[in-house]
Every structure is written in C-alpha cells, then in structure tokens.
C-alpha positions, 0 to 999 in steps of 0.5 A, a space after each residue: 906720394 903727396 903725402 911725403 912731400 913738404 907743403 911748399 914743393 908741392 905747391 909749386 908742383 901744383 903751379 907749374 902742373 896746372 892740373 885741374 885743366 887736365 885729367 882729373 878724378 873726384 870721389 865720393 861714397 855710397 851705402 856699404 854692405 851693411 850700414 856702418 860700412 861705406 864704399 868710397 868711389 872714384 869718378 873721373 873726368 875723362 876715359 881713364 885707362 890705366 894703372 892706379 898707383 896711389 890713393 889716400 885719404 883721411 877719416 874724421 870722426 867726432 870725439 864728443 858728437 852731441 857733447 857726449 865723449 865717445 871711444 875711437 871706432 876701429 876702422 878697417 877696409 874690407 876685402 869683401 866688396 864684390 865690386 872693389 879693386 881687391 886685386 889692385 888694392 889688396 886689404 892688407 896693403 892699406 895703412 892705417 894712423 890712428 889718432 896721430 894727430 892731436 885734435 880736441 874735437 875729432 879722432 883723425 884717420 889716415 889711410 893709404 895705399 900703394 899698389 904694385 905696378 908689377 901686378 895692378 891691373 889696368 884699370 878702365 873707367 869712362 868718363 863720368 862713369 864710377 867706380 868703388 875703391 874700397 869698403 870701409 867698416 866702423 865698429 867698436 864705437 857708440 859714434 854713428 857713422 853719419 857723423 863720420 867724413 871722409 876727408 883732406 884735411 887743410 894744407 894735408 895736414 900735419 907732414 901732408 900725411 891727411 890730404 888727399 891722394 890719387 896717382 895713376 901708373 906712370 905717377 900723374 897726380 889726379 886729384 881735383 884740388 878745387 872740388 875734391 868731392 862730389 855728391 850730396 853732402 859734399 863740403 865745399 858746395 861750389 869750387 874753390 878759385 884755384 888749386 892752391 885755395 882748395 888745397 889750403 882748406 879742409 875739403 869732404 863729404 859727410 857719411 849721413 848723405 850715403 850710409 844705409 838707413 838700416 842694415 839689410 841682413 836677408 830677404 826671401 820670398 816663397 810661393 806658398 799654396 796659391 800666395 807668396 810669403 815673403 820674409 826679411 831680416 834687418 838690424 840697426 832700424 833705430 830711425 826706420 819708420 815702415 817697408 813697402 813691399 814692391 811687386 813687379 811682373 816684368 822686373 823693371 816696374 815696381 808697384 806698391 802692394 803693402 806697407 809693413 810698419 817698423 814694430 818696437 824699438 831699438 837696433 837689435 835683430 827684428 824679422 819681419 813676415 808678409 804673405 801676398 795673397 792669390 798671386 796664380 790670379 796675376 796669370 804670370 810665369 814669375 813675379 818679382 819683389 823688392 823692399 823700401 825702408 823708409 826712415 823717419 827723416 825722409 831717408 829711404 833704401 831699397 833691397 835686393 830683387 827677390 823672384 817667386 816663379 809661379 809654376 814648375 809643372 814637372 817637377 823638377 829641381 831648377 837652378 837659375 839663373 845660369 851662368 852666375 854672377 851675384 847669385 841663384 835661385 834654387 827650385 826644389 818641389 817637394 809637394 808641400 813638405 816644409 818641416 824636413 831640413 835641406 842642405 845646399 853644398 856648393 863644391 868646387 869641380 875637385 869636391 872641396 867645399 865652398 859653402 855649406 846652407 841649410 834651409 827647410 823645405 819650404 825655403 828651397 822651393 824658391 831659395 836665394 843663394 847670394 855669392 857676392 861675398 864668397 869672392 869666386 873665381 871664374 869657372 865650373 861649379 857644382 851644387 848638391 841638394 840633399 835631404 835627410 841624408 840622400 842627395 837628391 841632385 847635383 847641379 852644374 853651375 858656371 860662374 861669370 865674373 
C-alpha cells in the first residue's frame, strides 16, 4: 500500500512505472444524503473491470476557520449509502487517524481501507463513468463542512500515511499523480509537469463545491379535493434564500409554478406547506413535483420527484411502482377520512418486520415510502395497510437491486 512505503521507493516505483500513460482513476465527491455528509466518487479513464483492493485518503478540516478555534469533528463513513461499495468496502474495515499529525492550523484525518480479495466483487466502471466509494458523516463539531477537504497531503505526508491511495485487484497503483482530483473546487486547477511533482504537493477538493445547501429531511405530495398539497420538512437552511416548486406532466419537463420564501432563521427543523390549486383542470392521469432550494450565494439543489395520481375510479388500494427499486408509492382512498391513523407494515415473506410507519389517512392517499436506506435484499416482500386495528390489504412487493 502507499501508504507504507518510504518516499523514495515509491518514487522510483513512480519512474520505472510511468503510471499516468496507463490506467488511471481520479476522485472527486457529490452532496451526501444530508448536508454534513459527502459522497466521495471515483472516475476512471478507462472501462475498468476488476477487483478494488485499496483506497485511502486524507481529511482536512480548519481548527480555527475564521480565527474562531473549533473542536475536531467526529468523522465517520457510513454504511447507509444506497449507491456505495458497502460489500466491498464494508464500514467496519475503515481506519481512522485522528489528529495524528501535529498541525497548527488543521485537524488531519486519515482513512484507509483494504478489501478481502477472497470475497470483494469485481467491480465495473466505464470510462468517464462515476461511481460513489463511500459516504462520509461530520458531526460533533461547530466546523462547516464547507470548510472541509479531502485530500493528499504533500510527499503523503508524514510516514506516507496522508496521500493518496487506489489499488485494484492484482495490485496496480491507479491514482493519477499529476491531477488527483477532479470537479469543481479541484486544487490544482491544471496538471502538474509529472508524477513526481504532483506527488511532492498538497493536492484536493474543497467540500463547499459539493456539500448540499440544506438538508432535505422529506417531502410528499397529496391530491386533496380538486388540489394537490404539497409539504417538505428540511433542517440546517442557515443560508437558503427561497424553494420553487416545480410541476411537471410528463416526468421529465419540469416548470416553475411557485416560489416559497425561507421563513425565519437558523438550522433548526422548519416545515414548509404549498397547495396547488385545481390541478383536475390540467386533464392528466399523474402530475409530478419536485423542489429547488435556493441558497443566498447562487448555490441550489433539487429534491426527489414526488407523484400525485389524479384519479383512482375504483377504489382500490394501489402500490407503484412495482417491482421496487428506491421506493413506492401507496394508494389508499378512504373517501376523505383524513383524521384516523394508518399503518404501513413492511414485512419480509417469513412475517418479520421490516419497517413499521404511521401516517394519517390524508398522507396514504398518495404516500411515498423511501427504502434506500433499509439496505433490502433482492427478492419477495409484502406491505400491510392497516387502520384502527383491522388490515385492510396485503400487498405483494418485488424489490429489484
């Protein structure tokens, strides 16, 4: 591993290898699940087919951003990320160094991770193509994670335990030395000469240009009488400025229809409510909704797509889509009750529970249930509808990883 070998070996590792004419992989990151979380991501220059057997980096974070001294956060990868290597890179396996070098201006982290060649499956990214490695959580902390890099620190730091590290399978070094990172915010802007040059300096990208404005905590959408109303939940909106709502009849061309501004201040919890009126008179089976937040730097993010359906003639209790990927949407006409309690069971084909939501009659009409973060495994699955005691209907569901 790089990070166990001396300087100079690897140097000349690096000139007898002249790894940047080969194969080679850049990383980078996007806005994680909330918004002190990142996803780091890898993207290589070549259709890469194979075990990963290595990757390593380090994490800088401020001690006094702003010349106020701070607390080190606590960081921690996740095991949560739907579209991360979990079974290749299992959360456990990661190691963490905290603050182990001595640095007057930054709290350095470094995190590694060895898979088991044994049982790592091969992994398949095209060329050009991304793919997210891990999610990574800051907490504990006044820092701002936009403030935060990810890193290689020059000459890998101290031991050559802070640079830099992707391995594949059969153990060929696939970092690209001259630019390791890529993206917005990406330090150095241009390549450097050579390998060498680029590995003698600090190299990374700063967490501002990917960290989500706000943190989405839910949004739903119901078709109420002849309207839609529509309600969103976020937190940590210190620099948001307003939401447009956006309305779409096919899923893919999204219009503006309203704009929402931010109300008071703070990052405490704040529940937003819209009602788009008459939306029978748009004349369409289903109507799609999504947000933009818009923060007061010019920065934006989207949330999920939320589907109202405008007619269910008979009935019926509906689940769709089906099979299951990210999530479904549950029907449940109960001709205007919207004061009684219905509970949503999803159960595994043996009868173990799953997970268990409660939602009011109003809400399951059109409700939303996100199963990202349940980590399900491929197969049979079934959800029970119940109210005031009595199940109303079992429905079959096959989820689809």
């Amino acid at each position: 591993m790089k990070y166990r070998v001396s300087s100079l070996l690897l140097f000349g590792l690096l000139i007898a290898v002249g790894m940047n004419a080969q194969n080679i992989m850049r990383v980078s990151g996007r806005p994680g699940s909330a918004s002190t979380r990142v996803i780091l991501t890898l993207q290589p220059n070549f259709n890469f087919n194979q075990q990963l057997n290595e990757v390593g980096f380090a994490i800088m974070v401020p001690k006094a951003p702003g010349g106020i001294p701070i607390p080190p956060p606590t960081v921690t990868v996740l095991s949560t990320c739907a579209t991360c290597l979990n079974t290749t890179f299992p959360a456990a396996s990661w190691v963490q160094a905290n603050d182990f070098v001595s640095d007057p201006n930054w709290y350095l982290y470094k995190l590694g991770c060895v898979s088991n060649l044994g049982t790592a499956p091969v992994l398949v990214i095209n060329n050009g193509n991304i793919q997210d490695i891990l999610e990574v959580q800051f907490a504990g902390s006044t820092v701002n994670p936009t403030d935060i890099r990810f890193a290689h620190l020059a000459t890998g730091g101290p031991g050559t335990l802070y640079g830099l590290s992707i391995y594949d399978g059969l153990s060929n070094d696939l970092v690209n030395y001259v630019q390791m990172f890529t993206g917005a915010g990406s330090v150095p802007a241009a390549p450097h000469p050579d390998e060498i040059t680029g590995y003698n300096n600090l190299q990374y990208f700063i967490v501002s240009s990917v960290v989500l404005p706000i943190n989405w905590l839910s949004f739903d959408a119901v078709k109420s009488g002849h309207d839609a109303l529509l309600s969103w939940k976020v937190s940590d909106e210190e620099s948001n400025l307003r939401y447009e709502l956006l309305r779409s009849v096919n899923g893919t061309d999204f219009l503006p229809v309203a704009t929402v501004n931010k109300t008071g201040s703070g990052n405490s919890v704040k529940n937003y409510t819209y009602t788009d009126p008459n939306i029978d008179a748009l004349n369409v089976g289903i109507i799609y909704y999504r947000l933009k937040q818009v923060s007061i730097d010019g920065r934006s993010s989207l949330s999920e797509i939320r589907i109202v359906k405008l007619s269910n003639g008979n009935g019926e209790i509906t689940v769709f889509p089906n099979p299951v990927k990210d999530g479904f949407y549950v029907n449940v006409p109960l001709a205007g009750v919207d004061r009684s309690i219905v509970k949503l069971n999803l159960v595994t084909v043996s009868g173990q529970l799953v997970q268990s939501k409660e939602i009011t009659a109003l809400q399951a009409s059109n409700y939303y249930f996100d199963v990202k973060g349940l980590s399900l495994s491929a197969g049979q699955y079934n959800l029970q509808i119940i109210r005031e005691g009595k199940v109303l209907a079992t429905k079959k569901l096959l989820v689809n990883k």
